[in-house]
C-alpha positions as CSV (number, residue, x, y, z in Angstrom):
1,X,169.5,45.9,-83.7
2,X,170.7,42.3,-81.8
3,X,172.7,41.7,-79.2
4,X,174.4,38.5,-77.5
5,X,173.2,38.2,-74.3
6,X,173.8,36.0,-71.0
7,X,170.8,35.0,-69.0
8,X,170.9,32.2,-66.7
9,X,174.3,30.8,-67.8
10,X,172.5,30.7,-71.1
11,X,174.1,32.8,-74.5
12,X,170.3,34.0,-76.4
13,X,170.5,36.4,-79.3
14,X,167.8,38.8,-78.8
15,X,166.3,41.7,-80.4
16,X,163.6,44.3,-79.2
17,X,160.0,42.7,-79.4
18,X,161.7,39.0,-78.9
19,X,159.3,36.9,-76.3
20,X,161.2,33.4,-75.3
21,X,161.6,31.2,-72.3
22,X,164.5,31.4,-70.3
23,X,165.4,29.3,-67.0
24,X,163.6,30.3,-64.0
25,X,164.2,34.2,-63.1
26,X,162.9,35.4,-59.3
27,X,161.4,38.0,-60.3
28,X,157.3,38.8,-60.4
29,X,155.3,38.8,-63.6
30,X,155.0,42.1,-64.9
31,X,158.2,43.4,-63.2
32,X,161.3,44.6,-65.1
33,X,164.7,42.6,-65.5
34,X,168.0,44.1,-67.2
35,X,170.8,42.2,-68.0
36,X,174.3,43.8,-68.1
37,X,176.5,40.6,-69.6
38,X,176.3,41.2,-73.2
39,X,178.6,40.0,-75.5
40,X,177.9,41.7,-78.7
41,X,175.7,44.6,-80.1
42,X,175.1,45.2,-83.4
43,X,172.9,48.4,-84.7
44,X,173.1,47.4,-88.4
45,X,175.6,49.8,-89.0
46,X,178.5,49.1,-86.0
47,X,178.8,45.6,-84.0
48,X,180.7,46.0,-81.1
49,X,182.4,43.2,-79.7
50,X,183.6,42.8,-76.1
51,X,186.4,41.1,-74.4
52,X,184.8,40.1,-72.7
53,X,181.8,42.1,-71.9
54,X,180.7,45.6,-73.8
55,X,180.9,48.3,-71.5
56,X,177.7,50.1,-70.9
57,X,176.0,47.4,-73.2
58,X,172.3,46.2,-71.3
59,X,169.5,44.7,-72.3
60,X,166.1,45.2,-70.9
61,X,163.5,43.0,-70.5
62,X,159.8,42.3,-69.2
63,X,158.8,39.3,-67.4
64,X,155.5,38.0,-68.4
65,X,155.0,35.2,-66.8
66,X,156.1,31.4,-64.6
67,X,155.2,28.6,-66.0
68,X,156.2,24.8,-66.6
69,X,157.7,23.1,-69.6
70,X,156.4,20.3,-70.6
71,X,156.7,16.7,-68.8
72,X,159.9,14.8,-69.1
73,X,159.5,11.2,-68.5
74,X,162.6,9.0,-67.4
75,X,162.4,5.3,-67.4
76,X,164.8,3.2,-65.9
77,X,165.3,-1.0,-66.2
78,X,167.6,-3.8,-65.6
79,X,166.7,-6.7,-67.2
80,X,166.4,-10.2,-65.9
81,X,166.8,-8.5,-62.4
82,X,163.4,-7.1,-61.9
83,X,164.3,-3.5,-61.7
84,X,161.9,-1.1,-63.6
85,X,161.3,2.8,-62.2
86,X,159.2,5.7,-64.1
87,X,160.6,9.3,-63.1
88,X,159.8,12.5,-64.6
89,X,160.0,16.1,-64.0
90,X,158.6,19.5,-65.7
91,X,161.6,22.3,-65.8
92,X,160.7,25.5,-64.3
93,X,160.2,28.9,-66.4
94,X,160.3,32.3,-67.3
95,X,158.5,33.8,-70.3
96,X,160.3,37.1,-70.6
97,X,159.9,39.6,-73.5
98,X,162.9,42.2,-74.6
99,X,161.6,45.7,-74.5
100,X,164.9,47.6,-75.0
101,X,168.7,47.3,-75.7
102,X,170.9,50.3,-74.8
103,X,174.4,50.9,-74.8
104,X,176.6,54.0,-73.4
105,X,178.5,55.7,-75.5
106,X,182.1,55.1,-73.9
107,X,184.2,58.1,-72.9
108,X,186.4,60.2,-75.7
109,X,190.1,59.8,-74.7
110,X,191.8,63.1,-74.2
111,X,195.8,63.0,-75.9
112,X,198.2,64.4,-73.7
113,X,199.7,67.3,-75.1
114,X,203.6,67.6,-74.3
């Protein structure tokens, strides 16, 4: 079972057991996080589709920890005018693990008997 997911203006497909880095979350390590924008669910037999969300569709996960990427060094020059600066950041993140996907089962439309 997958799903297309939204977390941090970011589109991930995840499955249960999937560990990744997302941007920064404000939540504590250990604590749990569900996401309700999903985009698609598929259970290997049905995929549901939204339009543009699936109703009742979340996805669980477990935030293990904060941490930094990796250094990003930016390096700026104009030549012949003696201009030369060294930037560089390190992105905040979230390691977070998916523990569960879930969807409702939508309610069964009555006909109208005349």
């Amino acid at each position: 079972m997958f799903a297309v997911v939204n977390i941090g203006s970011q589109q991930f497909k995840v499955a249960k057991g999937d560990k990744f880095d997302v941007k920064k979350l404000q939540e504590e390590e250990g604590k749990k996080v569900v996401f309700d924008q999903v985009y698609l669910v598929n259970d290997g037999k049905k995929v549901k589709i939204g339009t543009p969300l699936v109703s009742g569709a979340t996805v669980e996960a477990k935030v293990l920890a904060q941490k930094k990427d990796d250094k990003i060094t930016v390096f700026k020059m104009k030549p012949k005018k003696r201009y030369q600066i060294t930037r560089g950041h390190r992105t905040h993140l979230t390691e977070i693990e998916i523990t569960d996907i879930k969807v409702k089962a939508a309610p069964k439309k009555e006909k109208k008997s005349e």
